[in-house]
NUTOR-217579 format. One record per residue: y, x, z of N, C-alpha, C in turn; residue in three letters. Coordinates in pm, whole numbers, plus 50000, padded with zeros to 5 digits. Each point is the difference from the previous one (the first is absolute). Layout:
NUTOR-217579
YXZYXZYXZALA...
end
This chain:
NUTOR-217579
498815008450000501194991650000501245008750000UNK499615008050084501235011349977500435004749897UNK499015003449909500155003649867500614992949902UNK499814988450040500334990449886501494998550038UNK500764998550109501174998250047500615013249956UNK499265012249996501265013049957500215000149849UNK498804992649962500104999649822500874988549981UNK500524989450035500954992749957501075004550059UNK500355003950127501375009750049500435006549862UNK498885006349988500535014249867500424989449847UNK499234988250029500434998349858501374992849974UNK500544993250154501224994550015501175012350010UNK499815010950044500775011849978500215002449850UNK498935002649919500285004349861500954989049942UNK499924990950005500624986549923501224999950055UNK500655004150123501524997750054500535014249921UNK499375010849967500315009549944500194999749835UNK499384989349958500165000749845501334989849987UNK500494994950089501524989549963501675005750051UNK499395015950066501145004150054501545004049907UNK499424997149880500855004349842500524990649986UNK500164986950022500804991349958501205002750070UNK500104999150107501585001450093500635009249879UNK499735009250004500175008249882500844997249918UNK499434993449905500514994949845500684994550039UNK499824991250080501044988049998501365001250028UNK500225014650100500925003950048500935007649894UNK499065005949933500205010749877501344986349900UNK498754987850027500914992349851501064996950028UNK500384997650164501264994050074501165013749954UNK499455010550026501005010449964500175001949874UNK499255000749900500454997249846500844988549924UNK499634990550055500614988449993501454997250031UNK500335004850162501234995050040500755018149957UNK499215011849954500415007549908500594996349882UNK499384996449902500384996049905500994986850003UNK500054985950085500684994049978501385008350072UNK500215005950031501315007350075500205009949865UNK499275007949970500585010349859500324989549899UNK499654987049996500174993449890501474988650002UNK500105001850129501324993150067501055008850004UNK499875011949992500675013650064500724998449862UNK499105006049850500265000449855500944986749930UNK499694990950094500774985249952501325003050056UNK499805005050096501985000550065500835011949893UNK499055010649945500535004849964500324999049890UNK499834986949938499634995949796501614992450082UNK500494999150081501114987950039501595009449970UNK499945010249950501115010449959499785007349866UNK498755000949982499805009349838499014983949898UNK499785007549894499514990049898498625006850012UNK499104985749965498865002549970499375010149877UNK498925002750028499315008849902499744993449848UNK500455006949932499774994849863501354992249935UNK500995002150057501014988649995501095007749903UNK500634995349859501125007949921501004989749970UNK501195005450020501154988850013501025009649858UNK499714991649914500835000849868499505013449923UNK498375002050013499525007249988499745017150095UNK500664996250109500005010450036498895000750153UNK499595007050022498445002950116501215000850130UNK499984990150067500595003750171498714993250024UNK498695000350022498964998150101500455009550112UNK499864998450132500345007250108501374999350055UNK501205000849875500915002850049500714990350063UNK501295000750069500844991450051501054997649901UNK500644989350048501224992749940500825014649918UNK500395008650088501005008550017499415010149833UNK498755009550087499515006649865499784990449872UNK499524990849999500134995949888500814996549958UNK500924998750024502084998749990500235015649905UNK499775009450109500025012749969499514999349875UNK498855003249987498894999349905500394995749866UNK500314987649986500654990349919501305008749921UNK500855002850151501105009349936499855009949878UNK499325006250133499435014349915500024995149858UNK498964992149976499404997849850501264994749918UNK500914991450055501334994749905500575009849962UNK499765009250081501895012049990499305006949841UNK498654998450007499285011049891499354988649854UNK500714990450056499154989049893500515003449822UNK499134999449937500234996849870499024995449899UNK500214991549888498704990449968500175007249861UNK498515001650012499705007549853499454989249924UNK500654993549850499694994149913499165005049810UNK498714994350057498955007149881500424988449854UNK500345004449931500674993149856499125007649877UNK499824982749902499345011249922500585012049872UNK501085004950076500205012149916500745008850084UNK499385001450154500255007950073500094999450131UNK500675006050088500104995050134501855002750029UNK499964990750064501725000150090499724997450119UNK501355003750111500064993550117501254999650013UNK500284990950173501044994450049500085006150127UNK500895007150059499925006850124500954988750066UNK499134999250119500314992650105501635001350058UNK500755015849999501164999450041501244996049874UNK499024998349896501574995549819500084984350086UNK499094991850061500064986549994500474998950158UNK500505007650096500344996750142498854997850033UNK498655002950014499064995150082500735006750146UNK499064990350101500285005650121499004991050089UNK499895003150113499404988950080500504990950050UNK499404987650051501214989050066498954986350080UNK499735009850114498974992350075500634990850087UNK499734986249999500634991450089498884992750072UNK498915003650047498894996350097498704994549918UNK500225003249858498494995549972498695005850049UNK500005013349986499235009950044499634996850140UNK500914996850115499504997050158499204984649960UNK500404990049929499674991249963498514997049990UNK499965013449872498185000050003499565002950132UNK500405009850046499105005550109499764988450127UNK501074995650035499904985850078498984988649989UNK499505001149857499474990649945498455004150034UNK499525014250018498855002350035499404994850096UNK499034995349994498904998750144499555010350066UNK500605008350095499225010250028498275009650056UNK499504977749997499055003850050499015001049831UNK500724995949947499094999449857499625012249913UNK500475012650089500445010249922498665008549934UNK499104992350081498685004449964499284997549850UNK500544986349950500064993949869500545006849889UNK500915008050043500735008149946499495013449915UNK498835000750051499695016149982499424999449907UNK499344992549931499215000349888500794990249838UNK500964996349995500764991749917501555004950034UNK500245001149819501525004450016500844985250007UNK501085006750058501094987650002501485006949965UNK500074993849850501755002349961500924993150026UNK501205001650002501194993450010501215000449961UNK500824991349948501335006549977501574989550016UNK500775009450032501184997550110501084999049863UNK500444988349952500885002749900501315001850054UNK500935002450136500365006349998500215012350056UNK499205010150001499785013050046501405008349894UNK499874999849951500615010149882501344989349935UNK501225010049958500514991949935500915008949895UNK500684993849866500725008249918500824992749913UNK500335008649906501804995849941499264996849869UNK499794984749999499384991249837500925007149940UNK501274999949978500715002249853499685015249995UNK499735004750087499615016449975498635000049940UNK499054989650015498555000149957500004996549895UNK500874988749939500134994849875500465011849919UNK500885012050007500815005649929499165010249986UNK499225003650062498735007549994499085001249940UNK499164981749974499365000549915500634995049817UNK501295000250035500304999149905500365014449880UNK499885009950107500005013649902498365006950009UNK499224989849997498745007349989499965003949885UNK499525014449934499904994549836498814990549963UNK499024998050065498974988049982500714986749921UNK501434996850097500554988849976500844997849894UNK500505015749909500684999949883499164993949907UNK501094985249939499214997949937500695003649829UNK500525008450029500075007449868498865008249928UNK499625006750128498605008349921498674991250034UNK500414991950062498564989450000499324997449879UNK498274994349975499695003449915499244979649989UNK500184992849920500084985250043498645005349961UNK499094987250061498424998449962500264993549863UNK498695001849971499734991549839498864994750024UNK499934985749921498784990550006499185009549865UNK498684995150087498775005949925500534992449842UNK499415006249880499924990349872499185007649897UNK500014993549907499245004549854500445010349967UNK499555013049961500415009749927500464994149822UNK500815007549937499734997649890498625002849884UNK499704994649868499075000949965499105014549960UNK499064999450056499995017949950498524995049885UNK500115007749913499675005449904498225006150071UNK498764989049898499325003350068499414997850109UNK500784992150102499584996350127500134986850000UNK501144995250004501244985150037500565000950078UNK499684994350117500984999750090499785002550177UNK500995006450067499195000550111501155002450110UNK499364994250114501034998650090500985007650088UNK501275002750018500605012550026500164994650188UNK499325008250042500024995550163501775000450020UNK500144993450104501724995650065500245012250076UNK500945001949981500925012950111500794994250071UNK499525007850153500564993250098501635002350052UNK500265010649914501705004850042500324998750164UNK501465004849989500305006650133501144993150073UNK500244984949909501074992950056499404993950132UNK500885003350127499374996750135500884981950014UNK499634994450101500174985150009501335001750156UNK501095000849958501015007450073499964992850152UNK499744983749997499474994650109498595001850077UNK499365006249927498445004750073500545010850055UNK500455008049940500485016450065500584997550146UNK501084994049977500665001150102499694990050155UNK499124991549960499394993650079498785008950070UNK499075008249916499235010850047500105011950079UNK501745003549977500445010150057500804995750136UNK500354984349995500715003650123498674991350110UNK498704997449959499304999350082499405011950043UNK500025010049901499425016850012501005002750136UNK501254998549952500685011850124500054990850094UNK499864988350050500334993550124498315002250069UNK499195000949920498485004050065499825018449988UNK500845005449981500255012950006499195003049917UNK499204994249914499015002249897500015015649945UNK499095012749971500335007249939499735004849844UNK499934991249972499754995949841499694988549953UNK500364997149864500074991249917499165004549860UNK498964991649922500125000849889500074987449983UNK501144996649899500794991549917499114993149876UNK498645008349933499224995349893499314991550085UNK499095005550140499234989450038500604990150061UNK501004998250062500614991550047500384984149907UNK500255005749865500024993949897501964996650002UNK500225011149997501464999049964500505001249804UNK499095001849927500365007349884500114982449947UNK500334999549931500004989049915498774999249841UNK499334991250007499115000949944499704992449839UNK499245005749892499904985849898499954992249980UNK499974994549901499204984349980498884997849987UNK499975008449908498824999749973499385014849995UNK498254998749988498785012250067499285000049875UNK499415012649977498914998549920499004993750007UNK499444990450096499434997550041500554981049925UNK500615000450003500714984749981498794997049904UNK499904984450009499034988549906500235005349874UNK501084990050039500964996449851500055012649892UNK500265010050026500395010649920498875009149976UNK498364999350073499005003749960499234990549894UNK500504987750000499404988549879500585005549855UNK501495000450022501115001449903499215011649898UNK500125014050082499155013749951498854997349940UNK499144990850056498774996649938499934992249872UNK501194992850024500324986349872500435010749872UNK501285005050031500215006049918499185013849911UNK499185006450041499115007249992499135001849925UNK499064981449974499494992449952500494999249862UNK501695003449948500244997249882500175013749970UNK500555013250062500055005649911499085009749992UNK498654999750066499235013449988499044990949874UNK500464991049919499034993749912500965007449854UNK498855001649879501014997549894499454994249870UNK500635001649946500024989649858499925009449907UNK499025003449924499865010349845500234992249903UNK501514998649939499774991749832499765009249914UNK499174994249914499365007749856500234995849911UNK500585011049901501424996949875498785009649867UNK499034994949971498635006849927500085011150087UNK500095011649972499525010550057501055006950115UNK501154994350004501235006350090499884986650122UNK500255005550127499794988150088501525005750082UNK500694987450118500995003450030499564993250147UNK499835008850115499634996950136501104992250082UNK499804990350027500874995650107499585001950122UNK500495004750141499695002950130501024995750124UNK499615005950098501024993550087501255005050047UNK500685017549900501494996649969500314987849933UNK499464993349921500894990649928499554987850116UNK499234997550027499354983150077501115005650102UNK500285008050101500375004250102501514992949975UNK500765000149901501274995149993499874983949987UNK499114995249957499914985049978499484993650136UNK499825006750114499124991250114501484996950112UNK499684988550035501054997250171499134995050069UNK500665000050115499324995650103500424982950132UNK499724989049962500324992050042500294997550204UNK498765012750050499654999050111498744994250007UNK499544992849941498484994949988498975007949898UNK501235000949889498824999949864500615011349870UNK499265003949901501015005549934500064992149894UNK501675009349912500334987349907500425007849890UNK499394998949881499775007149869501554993049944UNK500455013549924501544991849943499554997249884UNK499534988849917499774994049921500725006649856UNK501095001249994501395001649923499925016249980UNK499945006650108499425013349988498385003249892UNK499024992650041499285000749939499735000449839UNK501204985949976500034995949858500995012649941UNK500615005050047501265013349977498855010849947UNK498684999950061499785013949988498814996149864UNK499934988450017499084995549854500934998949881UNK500924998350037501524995949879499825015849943UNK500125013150102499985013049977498745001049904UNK498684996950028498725004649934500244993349857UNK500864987849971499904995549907500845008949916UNK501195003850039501025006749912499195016550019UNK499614999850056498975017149930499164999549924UNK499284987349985498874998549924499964992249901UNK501064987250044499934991549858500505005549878UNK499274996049883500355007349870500654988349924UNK499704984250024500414991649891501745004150027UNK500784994449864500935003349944500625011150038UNK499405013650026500985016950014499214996049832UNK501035014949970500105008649875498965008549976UNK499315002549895498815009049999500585003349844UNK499475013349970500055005049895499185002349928UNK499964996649862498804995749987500175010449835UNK498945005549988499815008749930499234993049816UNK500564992149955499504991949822499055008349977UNK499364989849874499205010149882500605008649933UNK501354997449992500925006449937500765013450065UNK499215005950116500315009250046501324999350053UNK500894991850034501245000750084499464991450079UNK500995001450065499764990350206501434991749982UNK499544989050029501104986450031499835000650128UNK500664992550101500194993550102499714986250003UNK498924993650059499264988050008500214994650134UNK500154989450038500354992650162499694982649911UNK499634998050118499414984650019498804996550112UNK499084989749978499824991650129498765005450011UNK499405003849881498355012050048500885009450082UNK498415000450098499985005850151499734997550115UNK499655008650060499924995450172500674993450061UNK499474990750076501794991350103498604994050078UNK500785005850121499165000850133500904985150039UNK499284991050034500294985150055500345003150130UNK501395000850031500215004350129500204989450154UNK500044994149931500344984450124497955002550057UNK499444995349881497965004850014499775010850119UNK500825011149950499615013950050500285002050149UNK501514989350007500545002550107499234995850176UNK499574984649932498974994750076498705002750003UNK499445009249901498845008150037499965010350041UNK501305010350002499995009150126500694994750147UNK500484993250024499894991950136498874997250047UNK499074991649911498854996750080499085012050019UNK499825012249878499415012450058501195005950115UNK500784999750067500775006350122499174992450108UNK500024985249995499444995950091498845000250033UNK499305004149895498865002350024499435009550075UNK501005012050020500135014050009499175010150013UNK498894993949868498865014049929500855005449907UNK500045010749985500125010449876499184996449887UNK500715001949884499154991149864500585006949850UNK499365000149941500455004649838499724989849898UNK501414997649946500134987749937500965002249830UNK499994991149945500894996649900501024996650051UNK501044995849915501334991450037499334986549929UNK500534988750023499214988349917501125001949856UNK499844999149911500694999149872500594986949950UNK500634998749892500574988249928499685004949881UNK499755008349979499115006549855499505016649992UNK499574998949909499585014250012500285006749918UNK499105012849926500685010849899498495005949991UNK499965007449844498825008149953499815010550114UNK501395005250063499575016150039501254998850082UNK499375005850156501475003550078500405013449981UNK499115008149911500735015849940500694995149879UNK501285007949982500865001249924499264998349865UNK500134995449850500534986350025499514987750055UNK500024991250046499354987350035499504994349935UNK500305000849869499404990249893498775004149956UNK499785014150054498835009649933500165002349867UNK498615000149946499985005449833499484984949928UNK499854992550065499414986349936501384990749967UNK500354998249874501464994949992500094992449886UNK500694990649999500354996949809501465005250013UNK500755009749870501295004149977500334992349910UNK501324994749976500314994849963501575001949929UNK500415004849903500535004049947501264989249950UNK501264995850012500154989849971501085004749875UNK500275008949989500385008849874499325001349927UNK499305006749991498905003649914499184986949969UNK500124989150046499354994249959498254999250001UNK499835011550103498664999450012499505006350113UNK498744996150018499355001750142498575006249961UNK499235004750201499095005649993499344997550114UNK498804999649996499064999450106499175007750067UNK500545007750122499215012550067498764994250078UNK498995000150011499095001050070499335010150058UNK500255006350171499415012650030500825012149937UNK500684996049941500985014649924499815001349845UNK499004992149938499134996349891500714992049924UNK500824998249899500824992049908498784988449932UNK500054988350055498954990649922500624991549882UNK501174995849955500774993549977501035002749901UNK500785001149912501144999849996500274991549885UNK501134991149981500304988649915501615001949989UNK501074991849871500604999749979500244983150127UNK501204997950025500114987050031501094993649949UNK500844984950095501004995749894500394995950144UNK501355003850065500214995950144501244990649998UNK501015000250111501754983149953500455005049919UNK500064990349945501304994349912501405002650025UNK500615014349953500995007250099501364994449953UNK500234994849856500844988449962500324986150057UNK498694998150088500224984050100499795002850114UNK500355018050030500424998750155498355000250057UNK498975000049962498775001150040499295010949985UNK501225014250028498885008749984499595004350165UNK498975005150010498935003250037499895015850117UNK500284992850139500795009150058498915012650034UNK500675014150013498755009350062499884997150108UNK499045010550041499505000050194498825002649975UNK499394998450162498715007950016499384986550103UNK498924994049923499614989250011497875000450035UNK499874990450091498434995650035499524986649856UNK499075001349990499754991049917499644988450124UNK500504988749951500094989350071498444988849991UNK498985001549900499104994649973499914998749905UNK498394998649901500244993649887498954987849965UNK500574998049911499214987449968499454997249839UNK499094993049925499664998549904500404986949941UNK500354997049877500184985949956501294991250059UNK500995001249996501564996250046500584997849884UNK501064990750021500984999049936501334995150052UNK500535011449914500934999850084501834993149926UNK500094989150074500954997350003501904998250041UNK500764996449849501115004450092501034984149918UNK501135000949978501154992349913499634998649905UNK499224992549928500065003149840498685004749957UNK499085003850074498665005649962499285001850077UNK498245002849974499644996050111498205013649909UNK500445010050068498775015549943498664998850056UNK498864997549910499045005550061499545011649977UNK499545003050142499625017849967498405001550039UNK499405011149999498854995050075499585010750102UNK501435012850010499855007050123501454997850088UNK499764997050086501135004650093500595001650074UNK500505015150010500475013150097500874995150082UNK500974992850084500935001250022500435010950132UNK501155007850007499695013350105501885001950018UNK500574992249974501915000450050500074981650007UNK500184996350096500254981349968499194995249919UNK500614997249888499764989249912499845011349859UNK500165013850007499465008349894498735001250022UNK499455003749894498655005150004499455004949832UNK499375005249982498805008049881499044981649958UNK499765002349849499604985249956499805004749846UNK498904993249925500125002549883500814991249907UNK500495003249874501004985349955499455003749802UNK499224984150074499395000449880500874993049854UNK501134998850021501515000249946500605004749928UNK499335014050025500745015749970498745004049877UNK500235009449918499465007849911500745015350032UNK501175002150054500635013049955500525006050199UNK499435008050006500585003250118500875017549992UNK501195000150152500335015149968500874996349934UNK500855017549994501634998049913500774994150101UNK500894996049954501284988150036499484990850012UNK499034990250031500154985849913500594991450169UNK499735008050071500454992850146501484999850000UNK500555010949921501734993150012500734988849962UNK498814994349904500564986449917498824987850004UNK499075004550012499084992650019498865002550093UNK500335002050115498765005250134500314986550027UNK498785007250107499554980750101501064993950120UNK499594994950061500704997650125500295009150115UNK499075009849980500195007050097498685011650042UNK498734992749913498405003950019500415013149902UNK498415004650056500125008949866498284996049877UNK500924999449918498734994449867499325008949983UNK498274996550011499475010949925498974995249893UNK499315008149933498834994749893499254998950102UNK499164989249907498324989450105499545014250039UNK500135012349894498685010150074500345007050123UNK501065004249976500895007450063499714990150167UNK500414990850006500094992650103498884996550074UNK498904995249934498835000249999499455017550069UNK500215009849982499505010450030500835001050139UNK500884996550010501084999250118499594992550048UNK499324989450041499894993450116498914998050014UNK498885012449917498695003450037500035009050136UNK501265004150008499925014350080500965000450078UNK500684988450033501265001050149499464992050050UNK500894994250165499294991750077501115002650128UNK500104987250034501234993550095500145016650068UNK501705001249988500205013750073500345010149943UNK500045001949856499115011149913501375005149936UNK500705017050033501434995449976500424998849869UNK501355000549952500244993349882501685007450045UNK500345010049891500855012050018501294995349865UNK500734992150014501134996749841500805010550045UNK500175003149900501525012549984500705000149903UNK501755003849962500274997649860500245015750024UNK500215010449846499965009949958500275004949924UNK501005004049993500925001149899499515016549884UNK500354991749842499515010949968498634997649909UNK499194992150062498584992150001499794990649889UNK501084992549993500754990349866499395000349910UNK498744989449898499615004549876499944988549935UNK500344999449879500514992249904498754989649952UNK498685012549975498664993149974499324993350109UNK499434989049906499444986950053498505001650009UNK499084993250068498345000649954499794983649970UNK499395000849879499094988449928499004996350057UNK499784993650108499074990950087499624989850054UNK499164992649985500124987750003499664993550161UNK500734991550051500304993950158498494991149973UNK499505001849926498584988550022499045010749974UNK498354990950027499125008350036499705005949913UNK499674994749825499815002949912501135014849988UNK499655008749892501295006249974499555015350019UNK500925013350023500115015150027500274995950096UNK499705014850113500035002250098501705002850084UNK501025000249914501174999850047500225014250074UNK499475008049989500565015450097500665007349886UNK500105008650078500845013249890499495011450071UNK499825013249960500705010350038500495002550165UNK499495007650047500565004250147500565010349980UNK501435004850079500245014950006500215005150061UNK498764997750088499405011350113498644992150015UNK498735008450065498724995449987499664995950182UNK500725006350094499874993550119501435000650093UNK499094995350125501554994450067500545010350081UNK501355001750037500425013850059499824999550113UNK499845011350064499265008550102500644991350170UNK498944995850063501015000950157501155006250037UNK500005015649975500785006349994501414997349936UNK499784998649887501274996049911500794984950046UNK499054990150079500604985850000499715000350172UNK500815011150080500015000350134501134988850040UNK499984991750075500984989750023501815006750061UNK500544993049996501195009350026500034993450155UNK501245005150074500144995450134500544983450033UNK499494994050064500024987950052501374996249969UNK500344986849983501264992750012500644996850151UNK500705004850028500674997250140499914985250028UNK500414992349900499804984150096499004991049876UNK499164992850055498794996149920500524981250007UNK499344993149909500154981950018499574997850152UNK500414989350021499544991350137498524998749967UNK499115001350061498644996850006499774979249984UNK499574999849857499454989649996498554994649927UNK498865004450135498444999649911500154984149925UNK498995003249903499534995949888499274986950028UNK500104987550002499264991950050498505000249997UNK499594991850077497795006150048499974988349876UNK500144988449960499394996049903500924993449857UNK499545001449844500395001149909500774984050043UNK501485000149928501074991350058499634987949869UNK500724988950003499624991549889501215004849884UNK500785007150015501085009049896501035003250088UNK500265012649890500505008450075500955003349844UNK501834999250016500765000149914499805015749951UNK500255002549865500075013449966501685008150046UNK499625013150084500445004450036499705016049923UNK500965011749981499785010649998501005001449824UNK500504993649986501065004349872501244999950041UNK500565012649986501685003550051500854985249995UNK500535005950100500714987950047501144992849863UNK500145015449902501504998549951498894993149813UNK498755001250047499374997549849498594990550049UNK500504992850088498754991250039500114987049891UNK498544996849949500184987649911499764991550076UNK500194989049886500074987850074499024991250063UNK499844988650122498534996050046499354998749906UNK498505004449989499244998149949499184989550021UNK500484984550063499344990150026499634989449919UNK499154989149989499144990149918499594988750114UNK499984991449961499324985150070498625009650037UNK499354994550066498415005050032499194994449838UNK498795007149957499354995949919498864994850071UNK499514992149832498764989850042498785006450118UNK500034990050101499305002350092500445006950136UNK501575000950004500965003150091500045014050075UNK499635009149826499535015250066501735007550039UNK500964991549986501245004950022500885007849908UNK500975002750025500785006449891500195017249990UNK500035005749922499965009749899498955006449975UNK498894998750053498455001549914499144983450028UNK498645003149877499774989450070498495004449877UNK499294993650026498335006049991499934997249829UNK499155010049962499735001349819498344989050040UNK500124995849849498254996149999499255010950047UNK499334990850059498565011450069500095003250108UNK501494995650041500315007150142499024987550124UNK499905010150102499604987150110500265006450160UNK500255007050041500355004550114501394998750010UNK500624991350070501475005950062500585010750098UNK501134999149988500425013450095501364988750072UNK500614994749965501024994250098500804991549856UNK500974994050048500834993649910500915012449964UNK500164996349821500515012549932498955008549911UNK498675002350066499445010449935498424998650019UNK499134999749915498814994450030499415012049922UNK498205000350080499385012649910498464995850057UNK499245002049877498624999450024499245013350084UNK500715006949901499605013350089500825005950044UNK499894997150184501155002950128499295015550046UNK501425006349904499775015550039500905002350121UNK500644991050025501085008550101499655003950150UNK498624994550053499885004550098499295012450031UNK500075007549874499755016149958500675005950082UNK500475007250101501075008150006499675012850022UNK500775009249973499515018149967501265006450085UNK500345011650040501145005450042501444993449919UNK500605000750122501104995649990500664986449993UNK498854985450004500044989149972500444999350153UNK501034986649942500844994850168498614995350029UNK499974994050172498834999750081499964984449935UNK500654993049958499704987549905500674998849884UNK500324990749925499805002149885500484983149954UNK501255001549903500344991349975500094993949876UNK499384989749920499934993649787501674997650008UNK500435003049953501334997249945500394994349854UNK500784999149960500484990149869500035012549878UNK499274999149926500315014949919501594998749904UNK500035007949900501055002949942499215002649856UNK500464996449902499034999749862500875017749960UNK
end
């Protein structure tokens, strides 16, 4: 029993010994505690005269200090103040003593400090806290104004104005492309000075004026909608072009020339119409050949001067509206001009070597084919006593026809070829005649045609065809007295004579001469054969008289009108079984008109 009583003694000893540590701690925490709340009370009385940690008043660090040093402090920094301004084309400043700075504390500064909680000061230590006293500092405005008024920043003499972004002009090769905006150096005289006198009242020690956004700025950016569409629109017309082909010479249009014809609405672009037709008016007067002067080289080895309505004539009103719609289209393309007629050859001469000459002196003519003389006949052309003679020029054959007759005042011819290629002239046999050649046209020629024998004529309108040119010239010199014995009907001699020369002269020799400065008004040829059409093409001062008639039996109209046998019509006026005229070969207008012949 004893034992058992010293073993629990001992074990109540160990256990009062393992709790003797608490008094301890506890005592320990009482002294840390009313430690720390006393150092932490101690630090609060003393936040009740200086500024908290972290604390800048108009930028300037008084954490710690009192009213007084930071007075000081403050000073200090005024007496030495000056604001450096970053510009973009350099730097300036304003020294604090040109403008009266000075200090001029009237209790803001104790103000803050009053305002502290001193027990809060602990809050303090980890977060800044700024502030500012607008009136700490003070100075002479008209001295600040006069100041920044000699910045050179602010001259705006050498200022440099911004420019809005825009289109470059057209370059060659490229088109067009956008010239970024310059921002220039004109400053915004109310931003400045609003920037600067918040700079020096916050003692600020610099300024830049670009970021601030004092400069005055464009309108517009490269970047703009509107003016990246525009570049694109326009672009579209001129990096395209147009190849016209003149036979073997072509003349490029590109986007120097489109580049002058485009505007810009703000939405859309807008083709100058009028411009367009200007520059087709141009292609026509370079290229059209009907009525210039060409020189034309005879059988007879001299060169006349020939002009009339054979030739090129580019239909320009056609042309005008088919290069519009290729602009709008704005693929690049190689094209014709659309025509109002055409020509053998766009090399010098036009007429080529395929020709009938026509001699109206001489009284006689010839037929080149290929350069190849197929042809040659005496003929019988006006009646130069009744004012019906028989004008030159350089003429398309107008169509022909077989079996006509042709009527006028007083008579009424059947023929059974016929040419007509000036109005109401034309090539015809006149089976009337026995004697052709000589004189006989000064006293007794036709109306205006030229007469030939059945063979003669007959071989002639084996071998032309709507278009086919037809060259009159008079020639002096040429004049021959002798006649040929041939008969205008089928029966009979062949009516030729003698050629004197065996082919036709050289390209070379019948090179066209230079264009006529001002050409007729453009008037195409109607698209279908008219029901008559008055004879036109005899000088004004020797034109005969209408050649009109009631219509004949069967109301084929007046001044032709169908032979037996005939059965095809062609319009009122002129009827033909066999309708050659829709033959056409170089140089035939793009239609083609029966007209009233001339006997």
């Amino acid at each position: 029993m004893e034992e058992v009583k010293k073993e629990r003694g001992q074990s109540r000893g160990r256990k009062k010994g393992s709790q003797s540590w608490l008094p301890a701690l506890a005592g320990a925490a009482v002294v840390l505690l009313v430690g720390g709340t006393g150092f932490y009370i101690y630090s609060a009385q003393a936040y009740r005269t200086v500024y908290f940690p972290n604390t800048t008043i108009n930028g300037l660090d008084v954490s710690g200090r009192s009213v007084s040093e930071a007075e000081e402090m403050i000073s200090a920094s005024v007496d030495s103040y000056k604001l450096e301004l970053v510009t973009r084309t350099g730097q300036e400043a304003i020294a604090g003593e040109a403008i009266g700075l000075h200090t001029a504390f009237n209790g803001g500064m104790e103000e803050l400090l009053k305002a502290q909680n001193p027990y809060q000061w602990i809050f303090h230590m980890a977060s800044d806290h700024e502030y500012t006293v607008e009136t700490m500092i003070a100075y002479d405005e008209e001295k600040l104004e006069q100041a920044v008024e000699n910045l050179k920043c602010m001259d705006a003499s050498s200022a440099v104005s911004p420019e809005d972004a825009h289109l470059s002009d057209y370059i060659p090769g490229t088109g067009y492309e956008i010239v970024p905006e310059t921002e220039g150096t004109v400053l915004d005289e109310g931003m400045v000075m609003e920037a600067i006198v918040r700079g020096v009242e916050n003692l600020t020690p610099s300024l830049n004026l670009d970021e601030l956004g004092c400069y005055e700025k464009p309108a517009v950016t490269s970047q703009e909608e509107a003016l990246i569409r525009e570049r694109d629109a326009r672009n579209r017309y001129v990096n395209l072009t147009v190849t016209y082909t003149f036979g073997e010479q072509t003349q490029i249009l590109d986007g120097s020339q489109i580049c002058q014809w485009l505007s810009w609405d703000g939405e859309n672009i807008q083709v100058d119409e009028t411009a367009v037709a200007d520059f087709v008016s141009g292609l026509a007067k370079e290229h059209n050949t009907a009525y210039t002067t060409r020189n034309f080289v005879t059988s007879y080895k001299k060169t006349v001067p020939v002009s009339g309505s054979y030739g090129w004539r580019i239909n320009q009103s056609q042309e005008t509206a088919e290069l519009m719609a290729v602009l709008a289209a704005g693929e690049s393309t190689t094209r014709e001009p659309v025509y109002s007629q055409t020509a053998a050859s766009h090399k010098a001469p036009d007429y080529g070597n395929s020709y009938v000459e026509v001699n109206l002196t001489a009284q006689h003519l010839f037929l080149y084919k290929d350069g190849e003389k197929i042809l040659e006949s005496d003929f019988v052309s006006g009646n130069v006593s009744k004012n019906y003679t028989t004008p030159p020029g350089l003429f398309g054959l107008t169509y022909k026809q077989k079996d006509a007759v042709l009527r006028g005042e007083g008579y009424a011819s059947p023929v059974k070829f016929w040419m007509p290629f000036n109005g109401g002239i034309g090539f015809h046999d006149a089976s009337w005649r026995s004697t052709f050649g000589g004189t006989i046209y000064k006293t007794n020629g036709s109306h205006g045609c030229v007469n030939m024998p059945y063979e003669a004529a007959k071989t002639l309108y084996e071998n032309i065809y709507a278009g086919f040119p037809v060259i009159c010239y008079n020639l002096e010199g040429t004049e021959s007295k002798q006649t040929t014995n041939a008969s205008g009907k089928p029966q009979g001699g062949s009516g030729t004579t003698a050629a004197p020369a065996q082919t036709a002269p050289s390209a070379a020799e019948t090179a066209a001469a230079t264009p006529a400065e001002t050409q007729p008004a453009e008037t195409p040829a109607p698209e279908t054969q008219p029901a008559q059409v008055q004879p036109v093409t005899e000088p004004a001062a020797s034109q005969p008289e209408p050649e009109t008639t009631a219509a004949g039996p069967g109301g084929k109209g007046p001044g032709v009108s169908q032979t037996e046998g005939s059965s095809a019509s062609v319009g009122p006026g002129v009827t033909q079984p066999e309708s050659e005229s829709a033959s056409g070969g170089p140089g035939v207008s793009q239609t083609s008109a029966v007209v009233q012949p001339v006997s």
